[in-house]
C-alpha positions as CSV (number, residue, x, y, z in Angstrom):
1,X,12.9,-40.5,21.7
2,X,14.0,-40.0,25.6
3,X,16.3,-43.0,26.5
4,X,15.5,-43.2,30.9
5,X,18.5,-45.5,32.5
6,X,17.3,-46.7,35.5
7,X,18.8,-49.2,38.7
8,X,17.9,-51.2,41.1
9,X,14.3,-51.7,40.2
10,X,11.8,-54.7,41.6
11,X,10.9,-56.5,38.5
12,X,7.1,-55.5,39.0
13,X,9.2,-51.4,39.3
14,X,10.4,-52.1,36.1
15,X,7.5,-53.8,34.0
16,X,5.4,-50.4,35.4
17,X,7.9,-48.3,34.3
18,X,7.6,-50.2,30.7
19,X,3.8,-50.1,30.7
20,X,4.1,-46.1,31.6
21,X,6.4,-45.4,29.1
22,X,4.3,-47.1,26.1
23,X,1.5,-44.5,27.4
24,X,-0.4,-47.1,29.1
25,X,-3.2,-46.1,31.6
26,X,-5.3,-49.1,31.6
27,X,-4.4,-52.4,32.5
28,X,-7.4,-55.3,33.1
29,X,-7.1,-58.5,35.5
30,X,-8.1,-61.3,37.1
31,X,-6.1,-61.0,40.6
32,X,-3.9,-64.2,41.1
33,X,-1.2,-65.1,43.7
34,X,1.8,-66.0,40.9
35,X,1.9,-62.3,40.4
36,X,1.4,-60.7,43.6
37,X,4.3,-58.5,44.0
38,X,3.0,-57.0,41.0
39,X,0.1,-55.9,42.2
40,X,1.2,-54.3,45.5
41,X,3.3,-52.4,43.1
42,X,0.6,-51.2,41.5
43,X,-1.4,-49.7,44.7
44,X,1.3,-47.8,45.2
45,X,1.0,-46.3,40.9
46,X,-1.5,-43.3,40.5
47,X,-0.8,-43.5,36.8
48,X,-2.6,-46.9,36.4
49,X,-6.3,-47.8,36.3
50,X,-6.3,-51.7,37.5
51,X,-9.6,-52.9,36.2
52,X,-10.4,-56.1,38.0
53,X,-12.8,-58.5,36.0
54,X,-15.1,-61.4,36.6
55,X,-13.8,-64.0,34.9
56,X,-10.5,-64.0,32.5
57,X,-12.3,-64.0,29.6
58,X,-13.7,-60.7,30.3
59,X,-10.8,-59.1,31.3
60,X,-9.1,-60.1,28.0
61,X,-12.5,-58.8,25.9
62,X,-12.3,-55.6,27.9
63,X,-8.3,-54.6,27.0
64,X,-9.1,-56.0,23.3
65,X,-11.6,-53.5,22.4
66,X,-9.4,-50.9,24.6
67,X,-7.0,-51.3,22.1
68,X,-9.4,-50.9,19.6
69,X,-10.9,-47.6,20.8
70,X,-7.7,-46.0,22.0
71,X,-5.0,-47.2,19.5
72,X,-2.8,-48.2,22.2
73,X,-2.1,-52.0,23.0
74,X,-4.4,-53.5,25.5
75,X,-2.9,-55.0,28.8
76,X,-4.2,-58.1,30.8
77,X,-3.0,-59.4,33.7
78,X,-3.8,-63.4,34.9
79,X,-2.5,-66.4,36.4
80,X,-1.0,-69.8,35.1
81,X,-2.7,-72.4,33.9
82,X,-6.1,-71.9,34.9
83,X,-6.3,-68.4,33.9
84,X,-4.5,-68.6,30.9
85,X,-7.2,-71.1,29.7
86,X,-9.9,-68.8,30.5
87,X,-8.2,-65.6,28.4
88,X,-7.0,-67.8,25.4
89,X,-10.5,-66.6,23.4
90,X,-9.3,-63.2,23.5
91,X,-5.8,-64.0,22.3
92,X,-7.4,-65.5,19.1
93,X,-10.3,-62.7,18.7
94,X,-6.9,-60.4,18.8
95,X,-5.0,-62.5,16.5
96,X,-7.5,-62.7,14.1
97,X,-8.4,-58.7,14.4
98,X,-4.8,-57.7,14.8
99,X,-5.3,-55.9,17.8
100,X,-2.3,-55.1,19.7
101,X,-2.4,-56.8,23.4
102,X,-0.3,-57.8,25.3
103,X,-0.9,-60.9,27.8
104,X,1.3,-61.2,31.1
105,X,0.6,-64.5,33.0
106,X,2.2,-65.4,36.3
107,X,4.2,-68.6,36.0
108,X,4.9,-71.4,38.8
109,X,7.7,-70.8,40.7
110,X,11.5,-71.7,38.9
111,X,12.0,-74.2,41.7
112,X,8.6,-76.2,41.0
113,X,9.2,-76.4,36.8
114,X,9.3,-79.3,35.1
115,X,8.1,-80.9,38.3
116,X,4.3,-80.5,36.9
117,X,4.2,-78.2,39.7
118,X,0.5,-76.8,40.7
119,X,-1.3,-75.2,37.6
120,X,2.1,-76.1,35.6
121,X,1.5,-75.6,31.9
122,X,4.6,-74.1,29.5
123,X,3.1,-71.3,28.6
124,X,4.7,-70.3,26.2
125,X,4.6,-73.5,23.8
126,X,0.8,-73.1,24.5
127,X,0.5,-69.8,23.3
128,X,2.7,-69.8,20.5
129,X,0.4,-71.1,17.6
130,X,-2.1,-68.8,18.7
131,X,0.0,-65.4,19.4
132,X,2.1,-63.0,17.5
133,X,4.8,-64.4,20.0
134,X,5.2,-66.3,23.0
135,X,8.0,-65.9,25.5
136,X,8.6,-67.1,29.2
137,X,11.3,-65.0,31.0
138,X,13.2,-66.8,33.4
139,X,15.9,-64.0,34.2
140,X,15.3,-60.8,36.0
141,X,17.4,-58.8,34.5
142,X,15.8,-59.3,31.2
143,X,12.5,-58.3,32.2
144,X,12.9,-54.7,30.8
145,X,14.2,-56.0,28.1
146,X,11.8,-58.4,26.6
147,X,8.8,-56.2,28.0
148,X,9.5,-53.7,25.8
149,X,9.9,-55.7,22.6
150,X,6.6,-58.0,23.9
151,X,5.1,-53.7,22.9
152,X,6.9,-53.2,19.5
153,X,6.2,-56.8,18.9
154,X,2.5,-56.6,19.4
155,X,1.7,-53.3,17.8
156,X,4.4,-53.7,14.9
157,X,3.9,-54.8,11.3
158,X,0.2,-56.2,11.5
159,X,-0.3,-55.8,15.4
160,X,-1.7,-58.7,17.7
161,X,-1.6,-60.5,20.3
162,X,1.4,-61.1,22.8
163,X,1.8,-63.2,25.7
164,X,4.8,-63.2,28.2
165,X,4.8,-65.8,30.9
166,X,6.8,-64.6,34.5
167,X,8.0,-67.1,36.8
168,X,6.0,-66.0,40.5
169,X,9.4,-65.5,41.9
170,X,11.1,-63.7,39.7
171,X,8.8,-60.8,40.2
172,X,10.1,-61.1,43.9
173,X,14.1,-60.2,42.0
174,X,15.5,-56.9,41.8
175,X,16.5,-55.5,38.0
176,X,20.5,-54.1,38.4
177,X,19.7,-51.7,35.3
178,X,16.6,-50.6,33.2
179,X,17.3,-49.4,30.2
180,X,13.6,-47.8,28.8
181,X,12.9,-46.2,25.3
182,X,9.6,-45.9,23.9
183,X,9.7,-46.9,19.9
184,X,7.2,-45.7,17.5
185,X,5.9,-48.2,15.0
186,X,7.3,-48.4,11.4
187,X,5.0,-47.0,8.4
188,X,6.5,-48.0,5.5
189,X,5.4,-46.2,2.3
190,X,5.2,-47.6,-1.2
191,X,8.1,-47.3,-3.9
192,X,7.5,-45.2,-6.4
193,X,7.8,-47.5,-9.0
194,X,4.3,-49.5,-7.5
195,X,2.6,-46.1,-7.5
196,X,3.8,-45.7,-11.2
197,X,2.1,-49.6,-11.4
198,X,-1.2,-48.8,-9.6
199,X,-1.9,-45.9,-12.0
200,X,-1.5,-47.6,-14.9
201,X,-3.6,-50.1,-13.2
202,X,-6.6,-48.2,-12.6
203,X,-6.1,-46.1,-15.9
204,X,-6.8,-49.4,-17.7
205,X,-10.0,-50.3,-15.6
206,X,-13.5,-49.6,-15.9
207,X,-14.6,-50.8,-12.9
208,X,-12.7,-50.1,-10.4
209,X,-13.3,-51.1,-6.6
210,X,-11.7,-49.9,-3.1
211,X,-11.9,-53.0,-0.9
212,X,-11.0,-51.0,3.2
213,X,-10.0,-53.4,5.7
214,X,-8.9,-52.9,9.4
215,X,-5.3,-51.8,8.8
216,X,-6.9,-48.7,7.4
217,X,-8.5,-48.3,10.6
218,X,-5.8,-49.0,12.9
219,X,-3.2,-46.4,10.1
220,X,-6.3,-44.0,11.2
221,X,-6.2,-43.7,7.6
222,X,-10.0,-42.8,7.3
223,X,-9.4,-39.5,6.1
224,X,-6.9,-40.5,3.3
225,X,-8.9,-43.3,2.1
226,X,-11.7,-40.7,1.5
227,X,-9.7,-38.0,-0.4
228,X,-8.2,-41.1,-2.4
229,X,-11.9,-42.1,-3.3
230,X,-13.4,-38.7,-3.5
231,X,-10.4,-37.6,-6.1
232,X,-10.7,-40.6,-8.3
233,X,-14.7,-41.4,-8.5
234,X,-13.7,-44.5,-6.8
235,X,-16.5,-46.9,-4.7
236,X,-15.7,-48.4,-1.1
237,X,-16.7,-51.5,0.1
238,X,-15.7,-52.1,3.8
239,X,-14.2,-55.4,4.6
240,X,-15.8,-58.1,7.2
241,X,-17.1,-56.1,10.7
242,X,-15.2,-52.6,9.5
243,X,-18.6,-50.8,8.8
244,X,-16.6,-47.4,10.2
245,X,-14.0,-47.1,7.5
246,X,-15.8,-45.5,5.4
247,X,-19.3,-43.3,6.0
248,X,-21.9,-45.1,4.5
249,X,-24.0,-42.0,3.6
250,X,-21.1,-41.1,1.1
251,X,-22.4,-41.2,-2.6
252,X,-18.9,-43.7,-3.1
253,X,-20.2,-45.9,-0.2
254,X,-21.4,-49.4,-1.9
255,X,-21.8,-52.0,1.1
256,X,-20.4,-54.3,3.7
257,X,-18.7,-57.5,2.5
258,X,-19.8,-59.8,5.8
259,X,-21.5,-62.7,6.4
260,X,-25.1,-62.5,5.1
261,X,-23.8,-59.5,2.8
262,X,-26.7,-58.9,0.2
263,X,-26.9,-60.8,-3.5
264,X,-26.3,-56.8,-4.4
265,X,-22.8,-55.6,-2.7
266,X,-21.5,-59.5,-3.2
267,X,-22.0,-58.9,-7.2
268,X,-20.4,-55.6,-7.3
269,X,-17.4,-57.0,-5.7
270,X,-17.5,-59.4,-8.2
271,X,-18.3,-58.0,-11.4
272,X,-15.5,-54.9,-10.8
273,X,-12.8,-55.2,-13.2
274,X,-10.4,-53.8,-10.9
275,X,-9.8,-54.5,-7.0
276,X,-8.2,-52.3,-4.7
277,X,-7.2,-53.8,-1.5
278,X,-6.2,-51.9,1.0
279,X,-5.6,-53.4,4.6
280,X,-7.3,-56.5,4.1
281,X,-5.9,-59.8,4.6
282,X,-9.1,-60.3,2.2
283,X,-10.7,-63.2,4.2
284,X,-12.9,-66.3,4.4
285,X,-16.0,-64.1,5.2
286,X,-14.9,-60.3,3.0
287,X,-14.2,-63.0,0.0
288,X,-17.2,-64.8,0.6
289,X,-15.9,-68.2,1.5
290,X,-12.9,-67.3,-1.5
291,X,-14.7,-67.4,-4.3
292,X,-13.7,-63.6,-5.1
293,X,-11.5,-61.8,-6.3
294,X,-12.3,-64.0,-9.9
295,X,-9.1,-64.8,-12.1
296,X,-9.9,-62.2,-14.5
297,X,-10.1,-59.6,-11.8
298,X,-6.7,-57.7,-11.4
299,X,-6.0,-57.5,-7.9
300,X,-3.8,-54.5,-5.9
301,X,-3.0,-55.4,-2.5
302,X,-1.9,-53.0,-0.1
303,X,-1.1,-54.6,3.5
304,X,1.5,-53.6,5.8
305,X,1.8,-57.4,6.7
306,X,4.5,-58.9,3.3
307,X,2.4,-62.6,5.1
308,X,-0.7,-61.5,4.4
309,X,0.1,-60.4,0.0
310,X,-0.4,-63.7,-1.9
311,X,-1.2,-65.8,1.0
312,X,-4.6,-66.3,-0.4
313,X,-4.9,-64.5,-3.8
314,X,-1.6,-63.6,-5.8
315,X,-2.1,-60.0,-6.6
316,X,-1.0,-58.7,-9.8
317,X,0.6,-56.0,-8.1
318,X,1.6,-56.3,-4.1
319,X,2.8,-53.5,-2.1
320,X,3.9,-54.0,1.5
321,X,3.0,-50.5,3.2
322,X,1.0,-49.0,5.7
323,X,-2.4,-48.0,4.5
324,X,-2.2,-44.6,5.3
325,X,1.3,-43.9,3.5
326,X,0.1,-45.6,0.8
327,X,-3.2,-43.5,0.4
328,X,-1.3,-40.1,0.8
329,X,1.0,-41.3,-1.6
330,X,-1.6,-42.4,-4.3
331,X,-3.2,-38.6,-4.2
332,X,-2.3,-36.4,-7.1
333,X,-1.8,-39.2,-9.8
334,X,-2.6,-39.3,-13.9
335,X,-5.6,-40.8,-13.1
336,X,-8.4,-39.7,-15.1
337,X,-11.7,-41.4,-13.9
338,X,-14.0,-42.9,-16.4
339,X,-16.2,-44.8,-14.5
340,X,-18.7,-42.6,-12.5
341,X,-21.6,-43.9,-13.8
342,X,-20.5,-47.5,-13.0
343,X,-19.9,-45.9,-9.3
344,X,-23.5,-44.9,-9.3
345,X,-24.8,-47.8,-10.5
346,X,-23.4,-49.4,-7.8
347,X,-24.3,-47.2,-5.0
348,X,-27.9,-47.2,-6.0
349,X,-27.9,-51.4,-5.7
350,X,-26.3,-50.6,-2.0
351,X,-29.1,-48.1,-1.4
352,X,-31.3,-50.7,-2.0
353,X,-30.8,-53.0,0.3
354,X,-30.2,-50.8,3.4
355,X,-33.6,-48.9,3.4
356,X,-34.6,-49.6,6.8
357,X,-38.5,-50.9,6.1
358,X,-41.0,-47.7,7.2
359,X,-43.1,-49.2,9.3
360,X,-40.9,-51.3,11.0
361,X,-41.7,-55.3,10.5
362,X,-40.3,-56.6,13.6
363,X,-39.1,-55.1,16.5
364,X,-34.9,-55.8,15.2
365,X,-36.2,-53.1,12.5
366,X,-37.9,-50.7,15.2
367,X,-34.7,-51.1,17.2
368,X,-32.4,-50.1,14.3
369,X,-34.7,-47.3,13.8
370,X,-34.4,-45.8,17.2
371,X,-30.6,-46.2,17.1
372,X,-30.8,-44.3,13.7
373,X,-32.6,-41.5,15.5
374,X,-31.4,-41.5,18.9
375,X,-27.2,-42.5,19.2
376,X,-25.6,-39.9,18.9
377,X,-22.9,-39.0,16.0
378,X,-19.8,-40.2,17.9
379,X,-21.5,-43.2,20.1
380,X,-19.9,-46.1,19.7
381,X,-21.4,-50.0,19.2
382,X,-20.3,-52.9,19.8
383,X,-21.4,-56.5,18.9
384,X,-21.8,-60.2,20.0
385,X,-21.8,-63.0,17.7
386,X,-25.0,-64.3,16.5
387,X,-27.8,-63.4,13.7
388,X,-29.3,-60.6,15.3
389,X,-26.3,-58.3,14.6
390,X,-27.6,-59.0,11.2
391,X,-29.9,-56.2,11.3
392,X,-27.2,-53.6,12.1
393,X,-25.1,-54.3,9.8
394,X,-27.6,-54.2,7.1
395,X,-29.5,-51.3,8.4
396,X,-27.5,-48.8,10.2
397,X,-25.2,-45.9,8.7
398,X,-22.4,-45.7,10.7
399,X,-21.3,-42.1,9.4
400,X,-18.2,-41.7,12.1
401,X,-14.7,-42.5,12.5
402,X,-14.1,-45.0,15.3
403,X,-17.8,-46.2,16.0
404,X,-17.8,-49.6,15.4
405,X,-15.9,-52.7,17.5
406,X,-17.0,-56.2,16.5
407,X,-15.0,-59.3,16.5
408,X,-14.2,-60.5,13.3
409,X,-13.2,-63.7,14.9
410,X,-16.9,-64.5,15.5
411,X,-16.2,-64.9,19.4
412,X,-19.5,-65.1,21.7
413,X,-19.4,-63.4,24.4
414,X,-17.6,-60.1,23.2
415,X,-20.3,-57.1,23.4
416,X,-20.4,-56.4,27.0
417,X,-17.3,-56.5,28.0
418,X,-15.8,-55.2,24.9
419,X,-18.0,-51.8,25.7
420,X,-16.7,-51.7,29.2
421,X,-13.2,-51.7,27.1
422,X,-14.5,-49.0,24.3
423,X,-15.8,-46.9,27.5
424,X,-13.4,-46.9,29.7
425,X,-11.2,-45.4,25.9
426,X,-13.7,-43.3,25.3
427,X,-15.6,-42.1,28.5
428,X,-17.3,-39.0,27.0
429,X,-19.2,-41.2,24.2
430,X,-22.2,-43.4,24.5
431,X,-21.4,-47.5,24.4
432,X,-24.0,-49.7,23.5
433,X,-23.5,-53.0,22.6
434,X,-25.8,-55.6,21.0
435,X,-25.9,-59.4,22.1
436,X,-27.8,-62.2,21.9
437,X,-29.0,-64.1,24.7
438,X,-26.9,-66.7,24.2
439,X,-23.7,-64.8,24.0
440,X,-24.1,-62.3,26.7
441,X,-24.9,-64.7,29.3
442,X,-21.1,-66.1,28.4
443,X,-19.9,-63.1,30.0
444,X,-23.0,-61.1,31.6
445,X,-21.0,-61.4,35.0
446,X,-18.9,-58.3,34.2
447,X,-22.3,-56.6,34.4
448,X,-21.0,-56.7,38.1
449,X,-17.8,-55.0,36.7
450,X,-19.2,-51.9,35.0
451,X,-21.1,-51.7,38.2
452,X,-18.4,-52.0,40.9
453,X,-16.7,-49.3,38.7
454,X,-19.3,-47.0,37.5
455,X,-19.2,-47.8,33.7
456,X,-22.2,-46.3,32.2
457,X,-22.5,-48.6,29.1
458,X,-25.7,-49.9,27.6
459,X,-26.7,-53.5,26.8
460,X,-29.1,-54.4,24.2
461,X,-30.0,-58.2,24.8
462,X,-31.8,-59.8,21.3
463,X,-34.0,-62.8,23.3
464,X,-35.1,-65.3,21.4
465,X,-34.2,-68.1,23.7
466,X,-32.6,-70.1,21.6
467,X,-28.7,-70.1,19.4
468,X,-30.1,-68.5,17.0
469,X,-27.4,-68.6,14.2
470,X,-27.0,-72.7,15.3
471,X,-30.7,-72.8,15.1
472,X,-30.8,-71.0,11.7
473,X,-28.1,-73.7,10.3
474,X,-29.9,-76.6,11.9
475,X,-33.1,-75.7,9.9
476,X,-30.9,-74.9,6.1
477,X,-29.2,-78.5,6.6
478,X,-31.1,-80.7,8.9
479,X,-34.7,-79.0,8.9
480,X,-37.4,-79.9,11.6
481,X,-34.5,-81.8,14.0
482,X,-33.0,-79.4,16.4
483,X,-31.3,-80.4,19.4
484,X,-29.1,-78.7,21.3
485,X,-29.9,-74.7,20.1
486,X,-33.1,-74.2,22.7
487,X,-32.4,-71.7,25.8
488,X,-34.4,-72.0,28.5
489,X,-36.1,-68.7,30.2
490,X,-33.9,-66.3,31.6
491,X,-35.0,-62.2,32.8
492,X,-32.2,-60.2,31.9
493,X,-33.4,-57.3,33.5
494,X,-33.8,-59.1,37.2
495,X,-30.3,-60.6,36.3
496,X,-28.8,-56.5,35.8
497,X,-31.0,-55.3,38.7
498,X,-29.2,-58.5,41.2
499,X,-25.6,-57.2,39.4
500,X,-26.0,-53.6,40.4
501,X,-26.9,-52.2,37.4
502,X,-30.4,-51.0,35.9
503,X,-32.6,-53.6,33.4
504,X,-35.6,-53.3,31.6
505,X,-37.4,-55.8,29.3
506,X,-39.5,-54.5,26.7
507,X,-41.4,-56.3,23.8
508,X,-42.3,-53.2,21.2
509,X,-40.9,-50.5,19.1
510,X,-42.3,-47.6,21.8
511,X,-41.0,-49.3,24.4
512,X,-37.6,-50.0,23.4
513,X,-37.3,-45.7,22.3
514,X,-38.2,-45.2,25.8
515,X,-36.1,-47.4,27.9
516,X,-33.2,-46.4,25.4
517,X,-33.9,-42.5,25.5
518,X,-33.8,-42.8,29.6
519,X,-30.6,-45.4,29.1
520,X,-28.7,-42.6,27.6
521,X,-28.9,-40.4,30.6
522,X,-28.0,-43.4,33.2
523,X,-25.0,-43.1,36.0
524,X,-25.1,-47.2,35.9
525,X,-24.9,-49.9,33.4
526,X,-28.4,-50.4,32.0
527,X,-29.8,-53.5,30.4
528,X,-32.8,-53.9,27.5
529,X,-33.8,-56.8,27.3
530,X,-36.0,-57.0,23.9
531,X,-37.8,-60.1,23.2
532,X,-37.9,-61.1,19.5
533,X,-39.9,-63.9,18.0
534,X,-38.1,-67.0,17.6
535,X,-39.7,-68.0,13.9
536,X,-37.6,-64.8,12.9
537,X,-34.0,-66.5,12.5
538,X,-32.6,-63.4,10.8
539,X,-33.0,-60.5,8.5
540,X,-33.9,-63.0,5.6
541,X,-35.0,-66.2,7.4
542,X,-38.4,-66.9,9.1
543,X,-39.8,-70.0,10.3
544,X,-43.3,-70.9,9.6
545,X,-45.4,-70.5,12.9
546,X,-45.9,-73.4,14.7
């Protein structure tokens, strides 16, 4: 690694120099005056796309799924108090992904602290149960210090979020000396002696399962994880919103353990004998509220997080690596599979519940179908919150490395910005992203955004004027009383047109194939609006007509 010595920096000088050195090119903002000096350094740094946002909580959406599509940590810039509050959703969507991202707020001045100066908050006790780590720096000539571990900190171990509070004036100090050294993250590998224990393991099994969570995805460990499968017979499930670990037209492909995951792909999770974690804190939704893995099952997990083994589950054998040493390493084993037919058994109960119906039912199913035919290979999706994701993730075969972004903290909101994010990544690849109505009018005001910038992505808006997953809970455990779930009437496609960017609203199959076939040719945002029937609630729910 190149150590750089450098002196008599401006604190903004020296946190650019730190951002520039972790290979940073993107960095995402809502302009405030506590960091000022920082951004006039910044006009001055060709290196460094500034993305100014909307509203906070877009910004931190955008350099979340940045970080997702890239594999470097995202950077958000805000003010104090008031900003802060707007960004903390995308601190806890990154906590609870473990994305790296790293969160600089401008602080009140040192001379106003304590004083509950204006938009005074300690940041850092605010942030700290909801980050990786919190700090405030107070002295200048720390700044390059504590910079650069906020990086290794956030993308370290399991990666997530962290926030660094500056004081407005100390970004107005000079630094005497720099000292700057890029660090690559640790991948531990398993001991031999657990290898020696997870063949003996699976040589005892007859039905063995590969449970692949997001710390395969952020090892880039895709590959491995498929030789590891493909040498042993073993079948894949992917964990909760990581549909692109594995590609689900592989023969060893057997679901998606989500929410609404079908009777099928819950049952062969919990009828295997054997379960293979790897990269999985294994949570409330994969486990399906914890009622899985069973205390009969054995259980191998594989995190690179020691936190995350037996937090939940004690595993009868825990190994603290990263995913992708541990997959290399568990190639080339004594193990003789005798289980293929169970994998086959398995696959074909998959199969079964992700035939997309031909004709379509509803227009969710004509949608799916058109994405099937039309996205291509490499385009990437991302997703809101709500029950009309429910259709993708039942229906669509991501085939792809690095397709997917979804939240797996649930947070509305997410879609659009999180493709601006994924595009600005990945410019050369389509971005769609699915939302309800509900959720992308949380943050349809960085429609503006892709605009002012010229982000092609493409919105798919479900309407059904309504919370639809509220409205679908409502009806299960307090049927025929709904208050609080109805929408009233917006047009999404006069709202894109007044933000710059093109909209549609369509209401059938044909329709949607050709506003999406002319979307994927667009210089400027576009927005489909499709209207869906409220009485359908989600891929297994309908209301009786009224």
């Amino acid at each position: 690694m190149t150590k750089r010595v450098m002196r008599g920096l401006s604190v903004p000088r020296a946190m650019i120099e730190c951002f520039k050195q972790e290979g940073i090119s993107h960095l995402f903002c809502v302009p405030g005056e506590s960091y000022l000096p920082l951004l006039d350094a910044l006009y001055d740094e060709p290196t460094l796309r500034l993305i100014s946002a909307r509203h906070e909580g877009g910004a931190v959406f955008m350099a979340e799924a940045y970080a997702k599509a890239s594999g470097k940590p995202g950077v958000v810039l805000a003010t104090r108090a008031v900003g802060a509050a707007n960004l903390a959703i995308g601190v806890h969507t990154a906590r609870q992904d473990s994305t790296p991202l790293v969160v600089f707020l401008g602080q009140v001045h040192r001379r106003f602290r304590g004083r509950e100066g204006f938009q005074e908050v300690e940041l850092d006790e605010w942030f700290r149960p909801l980050a990786k780590w919190a700090v405030e720096i107070d002295d200048p000539e720390r700044v390059p210090e504590l910079v650069q571990r906020a990086f290794r900190v956030a993308k370290t171990g399991r990666p997530g979020p962290v926030v660094v509070s500056i004081p407005e004036d100390v970004f107005t100090e000079t630094v005497a000396e720099a000292v700057l050294m890029a660090m690559d993250a640790p991948r531990p590998a398993p001991a031999e002696e657990k290898l020696r224990q997870i063949e003996a393991a699976l040589a005892a099994a007859r039905r063995p399962l590969i449970v692949a969570g997001g710390g395969v995805k952020r090892a880039r460990a895709e590959q491995p994880l498929r030789l590891v499968a493909e040498q042993y017979s073993l079948p894949v499930a992917a964990a909760f919103r990581r549909h692109d670990v594995f590609p689900h037209d592989h023969p060893l492909y057997v679901g998606h353990l989500g929410l609404g995951a079908p009777a099928a792909v819950v049952e062969t999770a919990r009828s295997a004998d054997l379960l293979l974690a790897v990269g999985t804190r294994l949570s409330e939704v994969t486990t399906q509220d914890f009622t899985w893995p069973l205390p009969h099952q054995t259980l191998i997990h594989i995190d690179i997080d020691g936190e995350a083994l037996g937090k939940v589950f004690p595993a009868d054998i825990a190994v603290m690596a990263d995913a992708r040493e541990a997959l290399l390493a568990l190639l080339g084993r004594n193990i003789a599979p005798s289980w293929s037919e169970w994998a086959a058994a398995r696959r074909r109960a998959y199969e079964a519940t992700a035939m997309l119906p031909q004709p379509p039912r509803n227009i969710q199913e004509a949608v799916i179908a058109v994405l099937q035919a039309e996205l291509p290979d490499d385009g990437v999706i991302t997703n809101d919150a709500g029950n009309f994701v429910g259709w993708l993730h039942t229906f669509f075969p991501f085939r792809d490395r690095h397709v997917y972004i979804g939240p797996t903290s649930g947070a509305m909101g997410y879609g659009l910005p999180a493709a601006i994010g994924a595009k600005l990544a990945e410019p050369k690849r389509v971005v769609v992203s699915l939302s309800g109505d509900g959720g992308f009018l949380m943050t349809a005001a960085e429609l503006e955004t892709a605009s002012r910038y010229g982000i092609p992505v493409i919105s798919l808006v479900f309407n059904n004027r309504m919370y639809g997953t509220i409205r679908m809970h409502q009806e299960l455990h307090f049927p025929r009383r709904v208050i609080a779930s109805e929408l009233g009437e917006v047009s999404f496609a006069k709202l894109a047109t007044a933000l710059g960017a093109d909209g549609v609203t369509v209401k059938t199959g044909d329709e949607f194939a050709a506003a999406f076939k002319q979307a994927l040719t667009a210089v400027k945002p576009t927005v489909i609006e499709i209207m869906t029937e409220p009485e359908q609630l989600s891929v297994a729910m309908r209301l009786p007509a009224p």
